[in-house]
TORKOL-4160 file (C-alpha; in steps of 0.2 Angstrom, whole numbers, padded with zeros to 4 digits, m for minus):
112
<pt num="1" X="m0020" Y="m0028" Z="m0057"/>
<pt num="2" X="m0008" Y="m0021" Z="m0070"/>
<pt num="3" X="m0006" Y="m0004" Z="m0064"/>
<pt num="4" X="0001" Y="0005" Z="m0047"/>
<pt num="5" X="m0017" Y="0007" Z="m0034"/>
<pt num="6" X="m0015" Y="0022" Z="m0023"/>
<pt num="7" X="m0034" Y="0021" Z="m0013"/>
<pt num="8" X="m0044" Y="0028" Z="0002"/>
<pt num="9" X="m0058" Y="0018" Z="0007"/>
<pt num="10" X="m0070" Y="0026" Z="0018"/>
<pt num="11" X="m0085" Y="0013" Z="0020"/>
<pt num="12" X="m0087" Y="m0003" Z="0022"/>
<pt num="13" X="m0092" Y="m0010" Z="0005"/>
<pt num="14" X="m0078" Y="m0002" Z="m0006"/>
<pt num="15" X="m0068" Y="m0009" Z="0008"/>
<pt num="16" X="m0076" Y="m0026" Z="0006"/>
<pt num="17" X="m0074" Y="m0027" Z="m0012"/>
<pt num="18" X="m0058" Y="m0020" Z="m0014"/>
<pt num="19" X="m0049" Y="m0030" Z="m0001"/>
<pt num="20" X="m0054" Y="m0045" Z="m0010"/>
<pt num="21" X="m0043" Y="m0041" Z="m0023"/>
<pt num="22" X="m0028" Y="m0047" Z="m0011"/>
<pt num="23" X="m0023" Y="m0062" Z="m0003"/>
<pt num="24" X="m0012" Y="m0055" Z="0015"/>
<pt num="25" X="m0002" Y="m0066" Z="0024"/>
<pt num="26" X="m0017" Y="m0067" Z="0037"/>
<pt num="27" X="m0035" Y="m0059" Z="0036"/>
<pt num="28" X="m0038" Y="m0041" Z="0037"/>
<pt num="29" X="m0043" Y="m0036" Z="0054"/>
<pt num="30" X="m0061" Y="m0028" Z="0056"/>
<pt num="31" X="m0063" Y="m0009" Z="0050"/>
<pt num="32" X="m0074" Y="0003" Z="0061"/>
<pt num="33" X="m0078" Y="0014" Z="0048"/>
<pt num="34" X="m0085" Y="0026" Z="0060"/>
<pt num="35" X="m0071" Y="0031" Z="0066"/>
<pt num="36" X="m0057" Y="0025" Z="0053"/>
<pt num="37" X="m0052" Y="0024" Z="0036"/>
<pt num="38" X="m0042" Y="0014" Z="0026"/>
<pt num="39" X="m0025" Y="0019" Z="0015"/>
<pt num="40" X="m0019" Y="0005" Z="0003"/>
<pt num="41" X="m0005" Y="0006" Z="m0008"/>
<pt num="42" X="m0004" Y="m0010" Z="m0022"/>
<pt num="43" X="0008" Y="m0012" Z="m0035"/>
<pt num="44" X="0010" Y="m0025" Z="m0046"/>
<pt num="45" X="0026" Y="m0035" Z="m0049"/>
<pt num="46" X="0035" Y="m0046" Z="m0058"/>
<pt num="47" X="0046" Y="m0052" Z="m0048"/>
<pt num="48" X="0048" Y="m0059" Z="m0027"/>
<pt num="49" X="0056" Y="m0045" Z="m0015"/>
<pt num="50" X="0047" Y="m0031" Z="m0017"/>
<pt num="51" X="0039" Y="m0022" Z="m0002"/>
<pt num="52" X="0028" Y="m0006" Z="0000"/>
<pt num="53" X="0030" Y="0003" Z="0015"/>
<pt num="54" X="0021" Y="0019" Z="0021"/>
<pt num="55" X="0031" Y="0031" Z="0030"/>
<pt num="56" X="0021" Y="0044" Z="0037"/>
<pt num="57" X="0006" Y="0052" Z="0034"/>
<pt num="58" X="0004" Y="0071" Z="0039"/>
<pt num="59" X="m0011" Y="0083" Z="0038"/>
<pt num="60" X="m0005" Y="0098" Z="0028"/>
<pt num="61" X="m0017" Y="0113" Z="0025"/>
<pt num="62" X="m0031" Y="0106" Z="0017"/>
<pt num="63" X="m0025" Y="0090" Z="0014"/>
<pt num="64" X="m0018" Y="0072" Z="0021"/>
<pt num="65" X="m0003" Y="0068" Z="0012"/>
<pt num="66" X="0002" Y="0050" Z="0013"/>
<pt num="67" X="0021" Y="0044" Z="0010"/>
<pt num="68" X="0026" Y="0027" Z="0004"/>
<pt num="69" X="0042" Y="0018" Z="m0002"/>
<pt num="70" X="0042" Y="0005" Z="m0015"/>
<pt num="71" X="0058" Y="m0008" Z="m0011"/>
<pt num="72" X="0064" Y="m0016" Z="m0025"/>
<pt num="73" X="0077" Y="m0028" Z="m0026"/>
<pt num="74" X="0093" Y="m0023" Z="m0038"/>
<pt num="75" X="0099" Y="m0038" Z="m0051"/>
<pt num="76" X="0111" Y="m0045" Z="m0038"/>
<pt num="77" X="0094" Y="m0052" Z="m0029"/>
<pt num="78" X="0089" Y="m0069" Z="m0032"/>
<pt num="79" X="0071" Y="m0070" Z="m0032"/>
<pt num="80" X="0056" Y="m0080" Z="m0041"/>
<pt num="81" X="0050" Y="m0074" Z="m0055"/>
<pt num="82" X="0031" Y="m0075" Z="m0053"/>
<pt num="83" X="0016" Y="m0060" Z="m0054"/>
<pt num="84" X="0012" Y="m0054" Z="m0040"/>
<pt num="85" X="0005" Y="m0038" Z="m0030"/>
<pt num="86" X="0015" Y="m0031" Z="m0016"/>
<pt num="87" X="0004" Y="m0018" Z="m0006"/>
<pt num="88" X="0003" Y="m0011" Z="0011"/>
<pt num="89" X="m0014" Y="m0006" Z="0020"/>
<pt num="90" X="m0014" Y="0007" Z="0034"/>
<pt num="91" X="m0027" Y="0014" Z="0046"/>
<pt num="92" X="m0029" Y="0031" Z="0048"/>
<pt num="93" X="m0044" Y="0039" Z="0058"/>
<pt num="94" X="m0059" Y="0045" Z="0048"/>
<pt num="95" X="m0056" Y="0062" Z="0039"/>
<pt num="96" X="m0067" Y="0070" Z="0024"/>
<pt num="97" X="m0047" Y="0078" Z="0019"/>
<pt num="98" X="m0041" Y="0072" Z="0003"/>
<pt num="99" X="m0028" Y="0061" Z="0000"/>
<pt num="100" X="m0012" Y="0063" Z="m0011"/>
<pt num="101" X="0001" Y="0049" Z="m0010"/>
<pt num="102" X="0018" Y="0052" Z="m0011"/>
<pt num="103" X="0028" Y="0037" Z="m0017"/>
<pt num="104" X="0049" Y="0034" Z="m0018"/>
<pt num="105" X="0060" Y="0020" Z="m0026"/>
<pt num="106" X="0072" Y="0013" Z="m0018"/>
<pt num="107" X="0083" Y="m0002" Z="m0023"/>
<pt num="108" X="0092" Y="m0012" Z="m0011"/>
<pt num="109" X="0108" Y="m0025" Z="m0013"/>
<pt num="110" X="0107" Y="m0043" Z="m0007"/>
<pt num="111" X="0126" Y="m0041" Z="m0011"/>
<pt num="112" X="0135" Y="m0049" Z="0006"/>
């Protein structure tokens, strides 16, 4: 992956090929489909400590707007230098609305 991913997965094969493109911590739950959807923010990285996070997601007017922060270390950090993807994947029930993704920066201190 070598650019940011903002993605809606509504079935169940998208989501099956798109989620192997990430290796989480422990397996994706199963997906009802019928009844849920899937939001998944990906970014790639250069570096450990970064984290996405989704905030909230609101229906406005005519569409679901979806807000994530991106958490990223400052240069007093320590962290291994290695690729990597840092994402988060939410569900959300099922809804025909389109989604815009809202992201924000924010860089945290590991100063003591």
């Amino acid at each position: 992956m070598t650019d940011t991913v903002e993605v809606v997965v509504r079935d169940a094969a998208a989501w099956d090929t798109l989620s192997a493109q990430f290796q989480p911590l422990q397996p994706f739950e199963p997906v009802n489909f019928e009844q849920t959807m899937i939001l998944l923010v990906g970014l790639p990285v250069e570096s450990g400590g970064h984290t996405v996070i989704f905030d909230f997601i609101e229906k406005v007017d005519t569409a679901i707007v979806a807000y994530y922060n991106v958490l990223e270390p400052k240069v007093d950090c320590v962290t291994v230098e290695a690729s990597a993807v840092a994402f988060q994947a939410v569900r959300v029930p099922q809804d025909p609305t389109p989604v815009y993704f809202e992201q924000q920066i924010e860089r945290y201190s590991c100063e003591l």
